[in-house]
C-alpha positions as CSV (number, residue, x, y, z in Angstrom):
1,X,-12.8,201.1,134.5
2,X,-10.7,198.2,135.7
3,X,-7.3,196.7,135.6
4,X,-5.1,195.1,133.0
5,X,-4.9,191.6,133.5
6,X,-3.2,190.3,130.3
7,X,-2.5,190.7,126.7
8,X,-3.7,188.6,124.0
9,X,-1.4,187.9,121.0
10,X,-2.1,185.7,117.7
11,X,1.2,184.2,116.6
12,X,1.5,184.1,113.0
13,X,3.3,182.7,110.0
14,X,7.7,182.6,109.6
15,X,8.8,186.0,108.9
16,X,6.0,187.8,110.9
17,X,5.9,189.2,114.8
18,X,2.8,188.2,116.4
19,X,0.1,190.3,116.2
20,X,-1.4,192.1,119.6
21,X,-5.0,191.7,119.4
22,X,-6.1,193.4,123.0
23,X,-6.1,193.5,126.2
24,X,-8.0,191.8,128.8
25,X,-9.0,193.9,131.3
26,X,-10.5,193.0,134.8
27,X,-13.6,195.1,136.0
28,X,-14.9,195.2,139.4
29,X,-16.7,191.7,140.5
30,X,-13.0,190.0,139.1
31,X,-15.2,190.0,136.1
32,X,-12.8,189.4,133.0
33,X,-13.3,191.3,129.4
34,X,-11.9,191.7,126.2
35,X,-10.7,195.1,124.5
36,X,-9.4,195.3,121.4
37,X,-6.5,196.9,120.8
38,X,-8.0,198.7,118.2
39,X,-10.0,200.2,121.0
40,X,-6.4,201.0,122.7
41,X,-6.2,205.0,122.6
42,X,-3.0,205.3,124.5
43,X,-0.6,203.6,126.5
44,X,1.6,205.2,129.3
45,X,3.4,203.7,132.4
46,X,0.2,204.8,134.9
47,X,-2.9,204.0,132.7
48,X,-4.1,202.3,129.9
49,X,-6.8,204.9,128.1
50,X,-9.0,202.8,125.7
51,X,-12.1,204.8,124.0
52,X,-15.4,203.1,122.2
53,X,-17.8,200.7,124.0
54,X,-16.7,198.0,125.6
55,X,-18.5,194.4,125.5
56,X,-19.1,193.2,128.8
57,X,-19.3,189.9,128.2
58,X,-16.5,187.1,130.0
59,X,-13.2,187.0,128.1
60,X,-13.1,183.4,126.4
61,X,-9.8,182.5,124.5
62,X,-10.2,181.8,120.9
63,X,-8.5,179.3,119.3
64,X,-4.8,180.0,118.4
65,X,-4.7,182.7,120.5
66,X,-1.6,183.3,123.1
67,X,-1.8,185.2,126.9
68,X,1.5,186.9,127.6
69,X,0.8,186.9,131.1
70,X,-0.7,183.5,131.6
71,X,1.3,181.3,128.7
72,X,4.7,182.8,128.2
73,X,5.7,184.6,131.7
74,X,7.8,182.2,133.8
75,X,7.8,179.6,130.7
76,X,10.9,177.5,129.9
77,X,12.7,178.0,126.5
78,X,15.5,177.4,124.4
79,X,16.5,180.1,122.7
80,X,17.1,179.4,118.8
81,X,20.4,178.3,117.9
82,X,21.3,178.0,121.8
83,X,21.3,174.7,123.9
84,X,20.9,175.9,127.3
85,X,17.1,176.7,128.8
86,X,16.3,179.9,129.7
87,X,12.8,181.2,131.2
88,X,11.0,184.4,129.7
89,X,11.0,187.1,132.4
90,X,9.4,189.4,130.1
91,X,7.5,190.3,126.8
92,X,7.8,193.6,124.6
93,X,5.1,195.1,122.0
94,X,5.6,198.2,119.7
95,X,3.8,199.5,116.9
96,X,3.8,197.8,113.6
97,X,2.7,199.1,110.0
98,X,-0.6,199.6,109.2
99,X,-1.5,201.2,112.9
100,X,-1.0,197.1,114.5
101,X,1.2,196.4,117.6
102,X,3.4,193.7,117.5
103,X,5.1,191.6,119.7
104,X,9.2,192.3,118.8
105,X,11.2,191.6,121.9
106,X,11.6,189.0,125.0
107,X,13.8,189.1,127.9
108,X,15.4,186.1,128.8
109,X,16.8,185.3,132.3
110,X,19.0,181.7,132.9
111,X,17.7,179.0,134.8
112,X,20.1,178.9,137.0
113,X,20.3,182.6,137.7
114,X,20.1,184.5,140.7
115,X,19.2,187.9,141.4
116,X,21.6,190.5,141.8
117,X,19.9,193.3,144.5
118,X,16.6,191.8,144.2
119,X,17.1,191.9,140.3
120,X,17.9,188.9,137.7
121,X,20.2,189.6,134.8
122,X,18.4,189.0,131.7
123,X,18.9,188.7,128.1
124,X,17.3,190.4,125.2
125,X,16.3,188.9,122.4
126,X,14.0,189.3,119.0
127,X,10.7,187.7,119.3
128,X,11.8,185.0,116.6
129,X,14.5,183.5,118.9
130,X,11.6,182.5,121.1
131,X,10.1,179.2,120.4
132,X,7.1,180.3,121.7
133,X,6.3,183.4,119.6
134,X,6.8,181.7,115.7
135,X,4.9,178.9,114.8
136,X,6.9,175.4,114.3
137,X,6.7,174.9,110.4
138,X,5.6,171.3,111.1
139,X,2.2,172.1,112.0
140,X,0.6,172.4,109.1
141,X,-2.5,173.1,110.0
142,X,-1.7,176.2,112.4
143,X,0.8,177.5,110.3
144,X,-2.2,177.6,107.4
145,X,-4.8,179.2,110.2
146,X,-1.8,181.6,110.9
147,X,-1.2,182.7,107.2
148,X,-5.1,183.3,107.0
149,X,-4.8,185.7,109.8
150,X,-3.0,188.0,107.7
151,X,-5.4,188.3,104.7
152,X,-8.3,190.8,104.0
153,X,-11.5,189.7,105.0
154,X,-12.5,189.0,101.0
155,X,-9.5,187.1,100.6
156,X,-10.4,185.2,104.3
157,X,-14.1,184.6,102.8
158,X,-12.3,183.0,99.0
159,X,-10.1,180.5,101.3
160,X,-13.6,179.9,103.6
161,X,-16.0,179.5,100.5
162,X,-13.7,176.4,99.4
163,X,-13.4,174.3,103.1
164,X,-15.7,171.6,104.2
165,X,-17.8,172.3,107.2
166,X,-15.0,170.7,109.8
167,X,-11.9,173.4,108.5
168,X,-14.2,176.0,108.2
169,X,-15.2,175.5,112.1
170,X,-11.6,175.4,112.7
171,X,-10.7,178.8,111.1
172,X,-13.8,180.4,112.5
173,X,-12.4,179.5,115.9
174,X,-8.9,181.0,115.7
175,X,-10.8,184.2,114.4
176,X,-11.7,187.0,116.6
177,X,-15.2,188.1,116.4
178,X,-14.4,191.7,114.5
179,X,-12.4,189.5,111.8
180,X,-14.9,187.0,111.2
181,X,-17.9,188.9,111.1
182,X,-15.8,190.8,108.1
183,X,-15.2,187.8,106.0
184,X,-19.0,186.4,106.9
185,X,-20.1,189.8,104.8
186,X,-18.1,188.3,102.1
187,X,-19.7,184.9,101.7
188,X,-23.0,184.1,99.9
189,X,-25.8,184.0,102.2
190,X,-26.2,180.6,102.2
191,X,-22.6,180.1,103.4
192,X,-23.1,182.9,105.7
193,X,-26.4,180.8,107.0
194,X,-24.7,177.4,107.4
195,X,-21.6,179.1,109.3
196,X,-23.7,181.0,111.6
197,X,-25.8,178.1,112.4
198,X,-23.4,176.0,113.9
199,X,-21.4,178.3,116.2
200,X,-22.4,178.3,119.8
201,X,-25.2,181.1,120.1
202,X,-23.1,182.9,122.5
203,X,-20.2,182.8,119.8
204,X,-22.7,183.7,116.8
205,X,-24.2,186.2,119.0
206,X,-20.8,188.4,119.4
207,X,-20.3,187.8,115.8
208,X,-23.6,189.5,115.0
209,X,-23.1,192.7,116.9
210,X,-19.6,193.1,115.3
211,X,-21.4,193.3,111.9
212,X,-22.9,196.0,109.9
213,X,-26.9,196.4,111.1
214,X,-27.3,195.8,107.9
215,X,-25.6,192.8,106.7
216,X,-26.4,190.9,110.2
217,X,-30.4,192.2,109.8
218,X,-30.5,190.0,106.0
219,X,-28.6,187.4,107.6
220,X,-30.9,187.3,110.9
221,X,-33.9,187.0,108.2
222,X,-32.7,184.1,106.7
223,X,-32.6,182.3,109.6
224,X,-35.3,180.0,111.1
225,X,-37.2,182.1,113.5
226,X,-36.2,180.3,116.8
227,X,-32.5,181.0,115.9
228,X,-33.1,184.4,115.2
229,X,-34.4,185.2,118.2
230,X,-32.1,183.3,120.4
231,X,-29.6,185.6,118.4
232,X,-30.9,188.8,119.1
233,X,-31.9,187.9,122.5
234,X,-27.7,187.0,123.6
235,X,-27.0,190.5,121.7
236,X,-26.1,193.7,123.4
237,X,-29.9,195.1,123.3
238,X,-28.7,198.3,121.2
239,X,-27.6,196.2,118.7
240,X,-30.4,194.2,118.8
241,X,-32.8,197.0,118.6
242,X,-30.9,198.1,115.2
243,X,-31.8,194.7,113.6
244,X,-35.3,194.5,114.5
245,X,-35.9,198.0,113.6
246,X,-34.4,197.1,109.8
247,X,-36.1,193.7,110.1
248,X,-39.8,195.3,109.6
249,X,-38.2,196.9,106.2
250,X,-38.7,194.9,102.9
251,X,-34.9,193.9,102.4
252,X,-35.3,195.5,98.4
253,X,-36.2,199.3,99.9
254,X,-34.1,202.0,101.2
255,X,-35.1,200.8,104.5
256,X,-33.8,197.6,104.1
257,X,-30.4,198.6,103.0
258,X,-29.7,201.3,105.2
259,X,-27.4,201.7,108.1
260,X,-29.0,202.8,111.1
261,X,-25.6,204.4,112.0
262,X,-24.8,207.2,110.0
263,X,-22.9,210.5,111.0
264,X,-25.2,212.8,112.9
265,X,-24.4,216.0,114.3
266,X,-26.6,218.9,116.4
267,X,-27.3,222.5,114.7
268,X,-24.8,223.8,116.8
269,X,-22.2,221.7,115.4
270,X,-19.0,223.1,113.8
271,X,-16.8,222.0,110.6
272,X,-14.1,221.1,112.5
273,X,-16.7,218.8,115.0
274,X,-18.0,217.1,111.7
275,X,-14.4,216.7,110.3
276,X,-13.3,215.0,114.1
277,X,-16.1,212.2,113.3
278,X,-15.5,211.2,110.0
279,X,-11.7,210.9,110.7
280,X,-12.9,208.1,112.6
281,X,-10.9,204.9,110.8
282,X,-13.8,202.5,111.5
283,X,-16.1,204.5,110.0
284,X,-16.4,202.9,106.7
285,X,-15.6,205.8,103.4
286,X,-19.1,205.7,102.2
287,X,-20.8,206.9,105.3
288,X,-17.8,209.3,106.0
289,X,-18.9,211.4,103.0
290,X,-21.8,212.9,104.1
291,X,-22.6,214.4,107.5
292,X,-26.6,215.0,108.4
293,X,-27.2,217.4,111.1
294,X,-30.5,217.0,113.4
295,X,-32.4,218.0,116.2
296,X,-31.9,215.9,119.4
297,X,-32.2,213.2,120.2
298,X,-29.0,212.5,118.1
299,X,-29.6,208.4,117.3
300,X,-31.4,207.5,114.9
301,X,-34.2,207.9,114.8
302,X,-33.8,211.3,115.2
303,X,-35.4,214.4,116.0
304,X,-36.5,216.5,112.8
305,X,-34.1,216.3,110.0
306,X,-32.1,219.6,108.9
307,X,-29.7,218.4,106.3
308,X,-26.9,216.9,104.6
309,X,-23.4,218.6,104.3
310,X,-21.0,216.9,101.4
311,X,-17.2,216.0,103.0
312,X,-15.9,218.0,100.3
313,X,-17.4,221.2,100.7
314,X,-16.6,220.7,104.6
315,X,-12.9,220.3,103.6
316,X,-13.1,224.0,101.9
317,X,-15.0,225.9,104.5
318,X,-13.3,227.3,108.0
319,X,-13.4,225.1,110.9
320,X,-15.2,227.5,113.2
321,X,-18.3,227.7,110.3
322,X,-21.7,225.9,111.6
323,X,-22.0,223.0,109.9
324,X,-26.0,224.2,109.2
325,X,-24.7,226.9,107.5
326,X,-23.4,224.6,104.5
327,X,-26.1,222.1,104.2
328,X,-27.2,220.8,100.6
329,X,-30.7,222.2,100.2
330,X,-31.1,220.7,97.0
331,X,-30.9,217.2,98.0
332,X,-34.4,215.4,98.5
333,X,-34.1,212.0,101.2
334,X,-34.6,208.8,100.4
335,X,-37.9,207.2,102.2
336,X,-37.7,204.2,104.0
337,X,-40.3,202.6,101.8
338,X,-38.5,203.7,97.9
339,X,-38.5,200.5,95.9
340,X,-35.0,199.4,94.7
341,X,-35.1,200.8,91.3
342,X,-35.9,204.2,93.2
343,X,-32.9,204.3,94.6
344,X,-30.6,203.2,92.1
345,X,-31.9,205.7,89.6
346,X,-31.5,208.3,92.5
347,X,-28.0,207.4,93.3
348,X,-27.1,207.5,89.4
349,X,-28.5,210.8,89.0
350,X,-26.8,212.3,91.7
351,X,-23.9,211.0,91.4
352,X,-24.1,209.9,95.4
353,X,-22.1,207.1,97.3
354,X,-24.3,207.9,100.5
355,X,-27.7,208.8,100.8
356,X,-30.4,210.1,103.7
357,X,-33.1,208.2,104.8
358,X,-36.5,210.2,106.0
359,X,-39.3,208.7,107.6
360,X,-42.6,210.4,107.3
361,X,-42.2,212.2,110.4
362,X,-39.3,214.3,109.4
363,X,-36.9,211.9,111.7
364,X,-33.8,210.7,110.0
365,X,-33.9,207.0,110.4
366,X,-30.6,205.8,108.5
367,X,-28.4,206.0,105.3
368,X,-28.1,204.2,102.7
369,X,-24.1,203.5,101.2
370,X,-24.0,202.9,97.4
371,X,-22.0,199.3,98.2
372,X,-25.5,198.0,99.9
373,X,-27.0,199.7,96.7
374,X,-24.9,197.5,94.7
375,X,-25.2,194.3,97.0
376,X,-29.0,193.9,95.8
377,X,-28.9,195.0,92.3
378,X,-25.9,192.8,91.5
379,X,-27.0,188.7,90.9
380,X,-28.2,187.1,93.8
381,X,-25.2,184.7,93.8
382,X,-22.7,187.1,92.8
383,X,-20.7,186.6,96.0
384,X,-20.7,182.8,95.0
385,X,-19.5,183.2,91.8
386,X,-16.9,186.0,92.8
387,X,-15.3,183.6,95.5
388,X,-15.0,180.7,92.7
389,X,-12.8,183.1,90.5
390,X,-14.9,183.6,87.9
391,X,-14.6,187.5,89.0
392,X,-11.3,188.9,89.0
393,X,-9.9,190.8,92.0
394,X,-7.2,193.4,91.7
395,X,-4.8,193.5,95.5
């Protein structure tokens, strides 16, 4: 697709490597992008293989954020505990815990080093005897952005839920979109309204698409109607097209919860193909319990509607096995229109965490997750109230 230009880090708080947060990756036209690294599926001397879609938007740095390449190639240091500069030759990244790349070594070379056959000598060191890669305890303020950077998105949203509008603005920045749209499903919608409303549209747009359909359609209809359509209008048109489509649901039906994104496989399918996509790690738990197989085309919304197969009795069954063969024919769909109370009664007396959505042409149209069921039946400021402590949170 193009050529590595760069690597984007986020250096973080003492006692922790900086974080790789992608690549940036130059496609024909010298036209720069960002890739997560998330996205990163392997990395070998030849190639770089990434997998997913890739927004084609121009890279833009985010606040706090470090270029390997561009800031710390060729820069002047002193090395911790040393007096004499040195200049970084190179920069290191392995795998961390949790599936994260990390920074963890640099090569130094001396200032006044020359090359041996074309070569300089060099030192190496740990990333946190490079100036550059730990954060200087004295700034206060970065070393708080940096400690943030670290947190779960609820815990990002209780720390953003108790800044003035100036801080919060200041966080949002050093954020990357995929973080900050996590902890914006967090907030109370008001909070998630204000923030919204005062990033650039270009900034609010990405945040958008990183979103669950969803979360960003309620949020999109609170809006004012001129920033709602200047929104969906700087979105990928895909995305877009999954916000209006929920937007002409009333937000209290199975419509208006559902994800237009659930699993969806052909009658052809097999176990093990079904078992491949839920093993997907940004597939969120709820949708990866049930699978619904369909005739093309295979996006919702679909052709006619087969069936719903359970994770569990997929887990028991022989990979080669049709997944059609194990549907639940027991299992009535939701309907896009079914009233709130429907569906909570429905999910209680099946004992579901995911449910089908049916439109009255047979078409499967979306699922709805038993979190969203929750989000609407709990107190509209629930979010609010959670944030302030009144609510408890286990880690």
């Amino acid at each position: 697709m193009g050529i590595v230009r760069d690597v984007v880090v986020q250096v973080r708080h003492a006692g922790r490597a900086p974080k790789v947060k992608g690549i940036v990756m130059e496609l024909f036209a010298r036209r720069r992008v960002y890739v997560p690294i998330e996205r990163v599926y392997a990395i070998d001397p030849a190639q770089v293989v990434i997998s997913g879609a890739v927004n084609a938007r121009r890279f833009r740095r985010r606040e706090g954020e470090t270029l390997v390449v561009e800031d710390l190639i060729d820069r002047q240091v002193v090395r911790r505990g040393e007096s004499a500069p040195a200049k970084i030759y190179d920069v290191s990244m392995a795998p961390g815990r949790a599936g994260e790349w990390e920074v963890d070594q640099a090569a130094l070379t001396a200032l006044s080093n020359r090359p041996f056959r074309g070569r300089p000598a060099f030192t190496i060191v740990r990333w946190n005897e490079v100036p550059l890669l730990s954060p200087d305890p004295s700034g206060a303020a970065r070393l708080e952005i940096s400690q943030l950077l670290d947190l779960r998105p609820a815990d990002i949203a209780r720390h953003l839920h108790g800044m003035d509008v100036s801080r919060r603005l200041e966080v949002a920045a050093a954020l990357d979109d995929r973080r900050l749209a996590e902890a914006l499903e967090e907030l109370p919608d008001d909070e998630q309204v204000a923030l919204i409303s005062v990033l650039d549209l270009e900034r609010a747009a990405d945040v958008l698409e990183e979103m669950d359909p969803d979360d960003a359609a309620d949020l999109v209809a609170d809006l004012p109607q001129d920033k709602a359509e200047g929104l969906l209008s700087r979105m990928r048109p895909e995305d877009a097209q999954d916000v209006r489509d929920l937007l002409l649901y009333d937000e209290e039906t199975a419509g208006g919860m559902m994800t237009p994104e659930p699993v969806i496989l052909a009658p052809d399918a097999t176990v093990a193909d079904a078992l491949s996509r839920v093993r997907d790690e940004e597939l969120p738990p709820a949708l990866a319990a049930m699978v619904y197989v369909c005739r093309p085309p295979l996006e919702a919304p679909t052709g006619r509607y087969l069936g719903a197969a359970h994770i569990q009795r997929l887990l028991r069954e022989p990979p080669s096995l049709l997944v059609s063969a194990v549907l639940d024919a027991e299992l009535a769909p939701l309907a896009p229109g079914d009233a709130l109370a429907l569906v909570s009664r429905y999910f209680a007396t099946y004992d579901m965490v995911v449910a089908p959505v049916v439109d009255a042409n047979g078409r499967l149209v979306g699922a709805v997750t038993v979190d969203d069921v929750l989000d609407h039946m709990l107190p509209e400021d629930w979010r609010g109230i959670q944030l302030d402590g009144a609510v408890s949170s286990r880690p």
